[in-house]
Residue frames as a rotation matrix with the C-alpha (Angstrom) as fourth column:
UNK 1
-0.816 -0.095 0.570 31.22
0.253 -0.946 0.204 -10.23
0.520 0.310 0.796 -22.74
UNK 2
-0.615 0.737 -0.281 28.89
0.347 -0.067 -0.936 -8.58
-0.708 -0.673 -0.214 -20.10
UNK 3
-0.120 0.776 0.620 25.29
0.826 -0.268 0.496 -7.59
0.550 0.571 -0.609 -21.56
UNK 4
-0.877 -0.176 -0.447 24.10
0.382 -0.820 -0.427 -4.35
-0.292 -0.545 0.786 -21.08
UNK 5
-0.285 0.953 0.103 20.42
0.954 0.272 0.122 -3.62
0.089 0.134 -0.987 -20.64
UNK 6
-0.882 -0.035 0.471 18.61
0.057 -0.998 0.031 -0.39
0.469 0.054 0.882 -21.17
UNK 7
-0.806 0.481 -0.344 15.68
0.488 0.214 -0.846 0.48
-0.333 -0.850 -0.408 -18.95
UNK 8
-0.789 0.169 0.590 12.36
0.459 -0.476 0.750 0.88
0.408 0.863 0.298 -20.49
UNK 9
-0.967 0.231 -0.108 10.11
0.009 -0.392 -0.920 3.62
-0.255 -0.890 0.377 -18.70
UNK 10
-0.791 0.555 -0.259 7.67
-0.591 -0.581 0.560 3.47
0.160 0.595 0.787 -20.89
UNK 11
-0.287 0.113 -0.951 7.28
-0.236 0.954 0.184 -0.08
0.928 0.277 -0.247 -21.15
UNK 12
-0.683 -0.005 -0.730 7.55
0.689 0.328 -0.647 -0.47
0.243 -0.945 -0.220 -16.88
UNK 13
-0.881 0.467 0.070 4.76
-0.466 -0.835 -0.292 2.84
-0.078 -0.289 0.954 -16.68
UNK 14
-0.347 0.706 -0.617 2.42
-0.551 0.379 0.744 0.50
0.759 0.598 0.257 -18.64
UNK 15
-0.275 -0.323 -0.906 2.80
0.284 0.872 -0.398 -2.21
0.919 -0.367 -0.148 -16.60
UNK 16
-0.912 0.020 -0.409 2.15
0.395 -0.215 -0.893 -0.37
-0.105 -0.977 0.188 -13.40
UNK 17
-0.747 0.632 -0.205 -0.76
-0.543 -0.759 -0.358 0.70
-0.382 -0.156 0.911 -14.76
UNK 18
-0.604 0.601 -0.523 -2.43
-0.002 0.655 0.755 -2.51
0.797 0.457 -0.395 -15.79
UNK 19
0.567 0.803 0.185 -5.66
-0.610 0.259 0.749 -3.80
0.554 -0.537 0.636 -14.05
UNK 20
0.835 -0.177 -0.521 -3.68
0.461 0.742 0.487 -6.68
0.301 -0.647 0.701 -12.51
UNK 21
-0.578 -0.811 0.094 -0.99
0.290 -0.312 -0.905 -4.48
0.763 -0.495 0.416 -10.96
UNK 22
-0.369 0.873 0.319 -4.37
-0.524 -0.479 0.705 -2.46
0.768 0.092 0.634 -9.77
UNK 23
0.449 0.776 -0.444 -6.14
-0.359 0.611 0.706 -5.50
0.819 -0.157 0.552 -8.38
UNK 24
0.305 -0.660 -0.686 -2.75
0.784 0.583 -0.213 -6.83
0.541 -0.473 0.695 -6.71
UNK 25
-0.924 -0.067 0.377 -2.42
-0.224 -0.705 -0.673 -3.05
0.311 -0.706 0.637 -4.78
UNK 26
-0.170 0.875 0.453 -5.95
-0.815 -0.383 0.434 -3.15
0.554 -0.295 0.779 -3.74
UNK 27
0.510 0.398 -0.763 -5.61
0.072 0.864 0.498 -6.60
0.857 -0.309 0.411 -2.40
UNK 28
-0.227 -0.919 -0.322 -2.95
0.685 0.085 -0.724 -5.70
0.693 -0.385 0.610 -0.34
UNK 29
-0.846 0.181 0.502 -4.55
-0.266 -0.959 -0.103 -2.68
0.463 -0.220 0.859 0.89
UNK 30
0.595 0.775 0.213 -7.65
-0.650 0.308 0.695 -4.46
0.473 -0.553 0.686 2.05
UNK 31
0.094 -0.690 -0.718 -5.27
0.349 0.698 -0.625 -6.78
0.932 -0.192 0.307 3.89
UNK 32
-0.738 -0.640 0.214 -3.78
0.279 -0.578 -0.767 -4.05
0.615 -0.506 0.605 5.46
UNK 33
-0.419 0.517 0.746 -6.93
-0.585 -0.782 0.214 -2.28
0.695 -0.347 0.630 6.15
UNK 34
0.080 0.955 -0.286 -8.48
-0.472 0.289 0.833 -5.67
0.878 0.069 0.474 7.92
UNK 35
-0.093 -0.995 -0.048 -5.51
0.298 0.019 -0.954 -5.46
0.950 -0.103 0.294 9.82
UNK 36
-0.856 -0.268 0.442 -5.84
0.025 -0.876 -0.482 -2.28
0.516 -0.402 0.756 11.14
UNK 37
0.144 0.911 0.386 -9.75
-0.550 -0.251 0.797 -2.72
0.823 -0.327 0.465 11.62
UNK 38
0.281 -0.133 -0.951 -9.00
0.704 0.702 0.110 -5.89
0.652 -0.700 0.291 14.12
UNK 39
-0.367 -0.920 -0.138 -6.24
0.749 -0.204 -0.630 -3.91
0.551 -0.335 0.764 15.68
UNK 40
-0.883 -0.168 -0.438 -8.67
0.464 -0.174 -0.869 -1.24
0.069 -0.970 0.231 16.49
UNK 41
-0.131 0.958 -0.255 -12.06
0.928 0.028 -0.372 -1.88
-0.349 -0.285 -0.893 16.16
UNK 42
-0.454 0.037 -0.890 -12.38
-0.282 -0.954 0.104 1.60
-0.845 0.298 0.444 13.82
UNK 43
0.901 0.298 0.315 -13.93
0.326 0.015 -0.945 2.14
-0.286 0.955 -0.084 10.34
UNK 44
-0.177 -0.928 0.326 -11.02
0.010 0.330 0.944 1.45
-0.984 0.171 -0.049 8.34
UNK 45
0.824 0.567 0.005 -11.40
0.022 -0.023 -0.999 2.54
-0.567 0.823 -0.032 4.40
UNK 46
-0.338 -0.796 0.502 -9.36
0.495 0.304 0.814 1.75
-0.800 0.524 0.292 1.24
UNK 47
0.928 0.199 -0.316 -9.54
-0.176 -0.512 -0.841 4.19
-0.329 0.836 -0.440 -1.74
UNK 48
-0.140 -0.981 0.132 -7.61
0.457 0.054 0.888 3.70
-0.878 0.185 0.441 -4.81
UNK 49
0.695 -0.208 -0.688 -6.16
-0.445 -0.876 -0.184 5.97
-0.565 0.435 -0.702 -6.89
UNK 50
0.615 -0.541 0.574 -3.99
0.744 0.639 -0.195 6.15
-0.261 0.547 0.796 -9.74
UNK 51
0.601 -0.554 -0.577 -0.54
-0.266 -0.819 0.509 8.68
-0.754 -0.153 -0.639 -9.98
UNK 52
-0.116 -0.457 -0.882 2.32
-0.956 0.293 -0.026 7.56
0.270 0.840 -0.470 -12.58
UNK 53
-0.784 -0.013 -0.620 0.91
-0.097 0.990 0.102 3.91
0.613 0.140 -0.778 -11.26
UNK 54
0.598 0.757 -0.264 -2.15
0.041 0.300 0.953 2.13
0.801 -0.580 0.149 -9.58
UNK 55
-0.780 -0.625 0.030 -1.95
-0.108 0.088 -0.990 2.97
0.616 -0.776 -0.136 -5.89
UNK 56
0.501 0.718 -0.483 -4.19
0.401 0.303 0.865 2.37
0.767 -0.627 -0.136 -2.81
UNK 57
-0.781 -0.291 0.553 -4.23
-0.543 -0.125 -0.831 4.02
0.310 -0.949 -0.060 0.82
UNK 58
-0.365 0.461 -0.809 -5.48
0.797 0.604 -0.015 3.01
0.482 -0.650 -0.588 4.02
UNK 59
-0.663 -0.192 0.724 -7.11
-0.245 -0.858 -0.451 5.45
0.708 -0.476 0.522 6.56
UNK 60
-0.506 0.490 -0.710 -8.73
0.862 0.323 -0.391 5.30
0.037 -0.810 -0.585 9.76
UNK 61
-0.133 0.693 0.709 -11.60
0.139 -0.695 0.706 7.07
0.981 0.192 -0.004 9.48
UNK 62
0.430 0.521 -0.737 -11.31
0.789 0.179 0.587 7.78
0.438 -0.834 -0.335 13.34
UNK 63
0.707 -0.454 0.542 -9.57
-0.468 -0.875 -0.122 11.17
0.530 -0.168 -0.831 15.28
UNK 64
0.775 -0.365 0.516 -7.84
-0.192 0.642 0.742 8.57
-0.602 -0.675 0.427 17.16
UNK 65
0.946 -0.297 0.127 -6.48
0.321 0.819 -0.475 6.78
0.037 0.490 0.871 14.21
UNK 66
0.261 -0.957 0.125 -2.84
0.047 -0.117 -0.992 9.30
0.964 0.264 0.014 13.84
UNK 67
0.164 -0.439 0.883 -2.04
-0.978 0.047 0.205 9.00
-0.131 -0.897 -0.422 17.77
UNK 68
0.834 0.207 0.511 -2.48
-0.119 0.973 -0.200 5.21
-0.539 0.106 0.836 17.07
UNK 69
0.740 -0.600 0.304 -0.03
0.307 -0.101 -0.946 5.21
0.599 0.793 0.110 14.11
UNK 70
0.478 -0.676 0.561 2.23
-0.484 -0.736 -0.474 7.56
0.733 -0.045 -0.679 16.14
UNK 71
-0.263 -0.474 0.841 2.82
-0.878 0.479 -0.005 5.43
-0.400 -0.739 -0.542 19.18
UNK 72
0.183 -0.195 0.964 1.92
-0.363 0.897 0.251 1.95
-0.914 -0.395 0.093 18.14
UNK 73
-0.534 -0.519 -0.668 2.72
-0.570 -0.363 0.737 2.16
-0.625 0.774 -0.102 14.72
UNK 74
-0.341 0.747 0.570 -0.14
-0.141 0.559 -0.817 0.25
-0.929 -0.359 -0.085 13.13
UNK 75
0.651 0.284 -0.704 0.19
-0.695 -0.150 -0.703 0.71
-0.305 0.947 0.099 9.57
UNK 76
0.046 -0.932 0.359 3.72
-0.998 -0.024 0.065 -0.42
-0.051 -0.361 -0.931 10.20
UNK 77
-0.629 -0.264 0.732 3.26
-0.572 0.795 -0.205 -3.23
-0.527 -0.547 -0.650 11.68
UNK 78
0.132 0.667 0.734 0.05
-0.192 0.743 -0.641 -4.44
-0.973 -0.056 0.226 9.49
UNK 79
0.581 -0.251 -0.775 1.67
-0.785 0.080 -0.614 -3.87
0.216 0.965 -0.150 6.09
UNK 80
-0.316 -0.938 -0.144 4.86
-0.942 0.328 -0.070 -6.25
0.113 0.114 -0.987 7.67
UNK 81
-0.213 0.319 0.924 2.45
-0.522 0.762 -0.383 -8.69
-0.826 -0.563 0.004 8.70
UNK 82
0.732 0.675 -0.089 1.63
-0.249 0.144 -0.958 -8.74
-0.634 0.723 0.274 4.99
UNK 83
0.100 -0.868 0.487 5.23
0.919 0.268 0.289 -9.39
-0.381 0.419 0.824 4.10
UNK 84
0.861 0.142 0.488 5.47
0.411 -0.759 -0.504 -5.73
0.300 0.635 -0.712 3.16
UNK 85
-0.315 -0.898 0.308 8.65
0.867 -0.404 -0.292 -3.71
0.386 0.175 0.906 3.00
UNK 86
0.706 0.551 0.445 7.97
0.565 -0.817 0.115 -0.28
0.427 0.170 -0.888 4.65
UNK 87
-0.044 -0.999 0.023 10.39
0.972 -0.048 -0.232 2.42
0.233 0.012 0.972 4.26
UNK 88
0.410 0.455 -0.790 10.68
0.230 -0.890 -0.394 6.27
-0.883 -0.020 -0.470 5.04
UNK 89
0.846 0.116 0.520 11.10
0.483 -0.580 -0.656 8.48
0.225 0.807 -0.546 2.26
């Protein structure tokens, strides 16, 4: 007889909102960002934030940084280097 499972949102909101979910985005995110700094020698900053879960960006703190992104894709490429998945919306 197949089992049938019910999906708890509450239970998976928590969870995304623990310190160690937290810690494990922010690690990832300085990854990324140390990435990007190599890649192009910029000030490279990581701010995290929290939305219906712990999140973390990256930004190049340079006017350069969204031509960069646009042609050599550079988030792209330093999130996959991180084994990241990166999808459009």
């Amino acid at each position: 007889m197949p089992r049938t499972f019910r999906r708890d949102s509450a239970g998976i909101e928590q969870l995304l909102k623990q310190a160690g979910f937290a810690e494990a985005t922010r690690s990832a995110a300085e990854r990324i960002a140390a990435d990007v700094r190599n890649r192009t020698n910029s000030d490279v900053v990581v701010d995290q934030y929290v939305t219906d879960r712990a999140a973390a960006s990256v930004t190049i703190r340079d006017r350069r940084g969204m031509g960069w992104h646009v042609r050599d894709r550079i988030f792209d490429s330093a999130a996959g280097a991180q084994g990241l998945e990166v999808r459009s919306k």
